[in-house]
C-alpha positions, 0 to 999 in steps of 0.5 A: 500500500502507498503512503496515501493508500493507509492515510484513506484507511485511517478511521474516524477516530484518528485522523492524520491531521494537524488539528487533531494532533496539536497542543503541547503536552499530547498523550501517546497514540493508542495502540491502534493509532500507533500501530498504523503510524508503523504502518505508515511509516513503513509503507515507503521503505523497503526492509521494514515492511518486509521483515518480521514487526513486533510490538509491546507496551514495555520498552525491553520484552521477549518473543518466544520460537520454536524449533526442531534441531535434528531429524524427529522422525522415526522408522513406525511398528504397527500397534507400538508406540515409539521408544523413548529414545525415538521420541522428540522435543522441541527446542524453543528460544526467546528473541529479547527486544530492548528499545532505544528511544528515538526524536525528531523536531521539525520547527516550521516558522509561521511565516512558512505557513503564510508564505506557501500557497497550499490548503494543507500544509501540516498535513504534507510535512506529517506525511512526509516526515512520516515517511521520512522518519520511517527510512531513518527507523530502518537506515538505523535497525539495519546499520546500527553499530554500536562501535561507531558512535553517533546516531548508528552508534544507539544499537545493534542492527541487523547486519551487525547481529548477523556477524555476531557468535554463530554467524556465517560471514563471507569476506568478499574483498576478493571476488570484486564484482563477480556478485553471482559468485558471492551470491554461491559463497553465502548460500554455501556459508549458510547451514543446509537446514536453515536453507529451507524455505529459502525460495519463497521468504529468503532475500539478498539484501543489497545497497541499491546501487548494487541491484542496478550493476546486477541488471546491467551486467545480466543485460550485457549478455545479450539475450532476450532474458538479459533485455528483460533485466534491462528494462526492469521487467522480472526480478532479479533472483539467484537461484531462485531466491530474491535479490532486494535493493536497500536504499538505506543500506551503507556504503562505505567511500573508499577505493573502491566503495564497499558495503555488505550483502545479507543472506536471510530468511526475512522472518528471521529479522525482528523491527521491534516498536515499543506502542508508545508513540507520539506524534505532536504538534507544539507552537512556540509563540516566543519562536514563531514556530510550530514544531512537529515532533516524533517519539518513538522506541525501536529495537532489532534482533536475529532469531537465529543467527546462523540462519543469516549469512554475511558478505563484507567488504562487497566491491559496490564502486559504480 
């Protein structure tokens, strides 16, 4: 759906509007209002309306799974149940959750309001700051990186997490841009039982500018297929699993630029939102100014970290 598709769904008791939102001291959204604002906001990007998103009214929580861990299937004799040797368990696991709080002010000057010849002004900066708001959760949840400091610095974030204990990380510095042949080395890093499903809900997630080299290089073969990369017609896949551009993910300047590749089942990434949410509007007399100003908890978190698999130092220089 498009940012202006969920904006018409809102109901009638939380319309997205100026005049609904304003005043000072405004409580949190309630859950319905806060769980369309994550609608919302995810509606423009790329990751977070396709990974896994889970809320709580607490700032730190857990989110529980379930898994087997080896064969639980066992050769059957008639009228006998199985022995005791041959009966499984489950393994469950928990997947903790804990939020760093996250603002945003935009004062607009009232002389902004005069000035500009449109009947809903307020109304395009929330949707715009909306969406705005909603790249940065996801540059953040994606790129985060405790080490660096900064605003990346709040957290860990998904790519970071991967290479974490148990990951599965494939140093790329030496295969330049043959891509295909680092798509092969992370299906191949991958464990084969996290391979599963794969075909259906696995993603490469890659910068955007890497999406683009892909479909020129697969056009330069000069096939009726390779047109089709050319003109934007298929998706781009490799062997069967989706290879997905990230506007937001990082790249790193230097000779050449380079950034990373993420290999995962995409209901292994967690976006987690804590449900109190603000969104409100504040005029300062003394300033001239109306601040719009957005309060939000996110977090990030892997399931199962070696269900992911990480290429680094990818060769991206356009």
């Amino acid at each position: 759906m498009t940012t202006a598709d969920l904006l018409a769904k809102a109901t009638a008791d939380w319309t997205f509007t100026s005049a609904d939102l304003g005043g000072a001291g405004e409580a949190p959204l309630s859950i319905e209002q806060a769980l369309q604002f994550i609608e919302l906001m995810s509606a423009d990007q790329t990751m977070l309306p396709d990974v896994r998103t889970v809320t709580s009214r607490a700032n730190k929580w857990q989110e529980s799974g379930i898994d087997f861990a080896a064969r639980i299937t066992a050769a059957g004799v008639q009228g006998e149940r199985l022995a005791s040797g041959d009966r499984k368990k489950p393994t469950t696991f928990n997947v903790e959750l804990s939020t760093d709080l996250l603002r945003a002010e935009v004062p607009v000057a009232d002389e902004t309001f005069e000035d500009v010849a449109a009947d809903d002004l307020g109304g395009a900066l929330e949707r715009t700051i909306a969406s705005r708001f909603g790249f940065d959760v996801e540059d953040l949840l994606l790129n985060g990186d405790t080490a660096v400091g900064g605003y990346l610095g709040q957290l860990d974030g998904w790519i970071k997490l991967a290479q974490g204990s148990g990951g599965n990380v494939v140093a790329s510095a030496s295969y330049g841009q043959d891509y295909d042949a680092i798509f092969n080395r992370l299906i191949t890093a991958m464990p084969d039982r996290h391979k599963r499903m794969l075909e259906t809900d696995g993603r490469f997630y890659v910068p955007q500018r890497l999406i683009e080299k892909i479909r020129e290089q697969r056009a330069a073969r000069g096939t009726a297929l390779g047109d089709e990369y050319l003109t934007g017609k298929i998706p781009v896949k490799y062997q069967g699993i989706m290879v997905v551009g990230v506007p937001s993910m990082a790249i790193t300047a230097a000779t050449p630029d380079t950034s990373y590749i993420l290999l995962a089942n995409r209901n292994n990434l967690y976006a987690g939102f804590q449900r109190r949410i603000t969104f409100e509007t504040y005029r300062d007399p003394r300033e001239g100014a109306t601040s719009f100003i957005v309060t939000a908890r996110v977090a990030a978190a892997v399931a199962v970290v070696g269900a992911t698999a990480v290429a680094t130092s990818v060769d991206v220089e356009p």
